[in-house]
C-alpha positions as CSV (number, residue, x, y, z in Angstrom):
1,X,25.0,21.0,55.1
2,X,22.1,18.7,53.6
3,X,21.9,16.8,56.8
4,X,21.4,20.1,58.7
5,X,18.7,21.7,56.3
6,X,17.4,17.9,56.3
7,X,16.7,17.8,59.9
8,X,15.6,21.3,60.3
9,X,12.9,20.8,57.3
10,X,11.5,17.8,58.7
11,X,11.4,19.3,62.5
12,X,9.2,21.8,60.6
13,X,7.2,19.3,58.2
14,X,6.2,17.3,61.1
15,X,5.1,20.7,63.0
16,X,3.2,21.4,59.7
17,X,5.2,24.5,59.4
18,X,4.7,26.2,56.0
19,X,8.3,27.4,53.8
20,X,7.4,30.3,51.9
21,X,9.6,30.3,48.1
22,X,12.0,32.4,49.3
23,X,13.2,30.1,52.0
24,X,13.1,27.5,49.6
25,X,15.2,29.3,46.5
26,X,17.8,30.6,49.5
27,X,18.2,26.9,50.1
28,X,18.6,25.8,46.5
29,X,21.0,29.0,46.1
30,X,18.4,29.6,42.9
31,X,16.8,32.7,42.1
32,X,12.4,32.7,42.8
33,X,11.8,32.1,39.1
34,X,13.9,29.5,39.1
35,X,12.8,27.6,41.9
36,X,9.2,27.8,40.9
37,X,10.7,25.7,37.7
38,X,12.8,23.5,39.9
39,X,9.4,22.9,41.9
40,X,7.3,22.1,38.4
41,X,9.8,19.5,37.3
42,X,10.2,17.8,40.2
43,X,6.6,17.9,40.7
44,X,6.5,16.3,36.9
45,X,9.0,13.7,37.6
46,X,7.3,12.5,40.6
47,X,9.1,13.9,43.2
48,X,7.5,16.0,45.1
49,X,3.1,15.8,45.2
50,X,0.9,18.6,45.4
51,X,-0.9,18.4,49.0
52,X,-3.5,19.9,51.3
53,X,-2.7,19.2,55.1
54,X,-4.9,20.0,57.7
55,X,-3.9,22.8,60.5
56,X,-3.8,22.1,63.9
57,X,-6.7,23.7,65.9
58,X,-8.7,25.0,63.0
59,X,-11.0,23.2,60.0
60,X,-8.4,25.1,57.4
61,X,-5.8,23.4,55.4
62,X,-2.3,24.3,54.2
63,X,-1.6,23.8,50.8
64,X,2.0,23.0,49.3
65,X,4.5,20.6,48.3
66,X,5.8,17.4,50.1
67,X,8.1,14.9,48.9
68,X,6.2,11.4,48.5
69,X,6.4,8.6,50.1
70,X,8.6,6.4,47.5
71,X,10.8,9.4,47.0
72,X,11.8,9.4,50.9
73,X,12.1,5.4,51.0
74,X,14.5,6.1,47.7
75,X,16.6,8.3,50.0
76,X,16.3,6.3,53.1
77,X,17.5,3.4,50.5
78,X,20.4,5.2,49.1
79,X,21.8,6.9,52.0
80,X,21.4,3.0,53.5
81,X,23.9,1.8,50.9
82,X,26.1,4.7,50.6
83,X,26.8,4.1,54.5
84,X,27.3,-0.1,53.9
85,X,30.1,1.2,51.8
86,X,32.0,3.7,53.3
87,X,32.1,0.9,56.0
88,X,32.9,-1.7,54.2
89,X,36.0,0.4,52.2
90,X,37.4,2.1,55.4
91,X,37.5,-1.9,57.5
């Protein structure tokens, strides 16, 4: 199910799509309140960054939350591993 919501939020953060909070609590399975809180920790810890991205066709901006760059090359890293070994255990 990550992968799926994984591909389907980047398809729509490289189209510079915006996800309202209610998208975004439905797929946390939190309540609204509770995501906005989810969003100001993670946004404390360094996970996400506050950001202002220009639209397409327009001199306007979106503004909202994207994870940074370390953050994805932490993923990229760990999913990188995790798949070494599962290979390596299942030879």
């Amino acid at each position: 199910m990550f992968l799926l919501n994984a591909r389907h939020i980047s398809r729509s953060i490289h189209q510079n799509q915006q996800r309202d909070i209610e998208t975004i609590a439905k797929v946390l399975e939190v309540s609204v309140s509770q995501c906005y809180e989810e969003l100001r920790k993670w946004r404390t810890l360094g996970i996400l960054e506050f950001v202002r991205v220009p639209v397409k066709d327009s001199t306007s901006f979106m503004k909202g939350y994207m994870l940074s760059g370390m953050t994805v090359n932490q993923l990229i890293d760990k999913a990188y591993s995790q798949i070494n070994m599962f290979v390596r255990r299942t030879r």
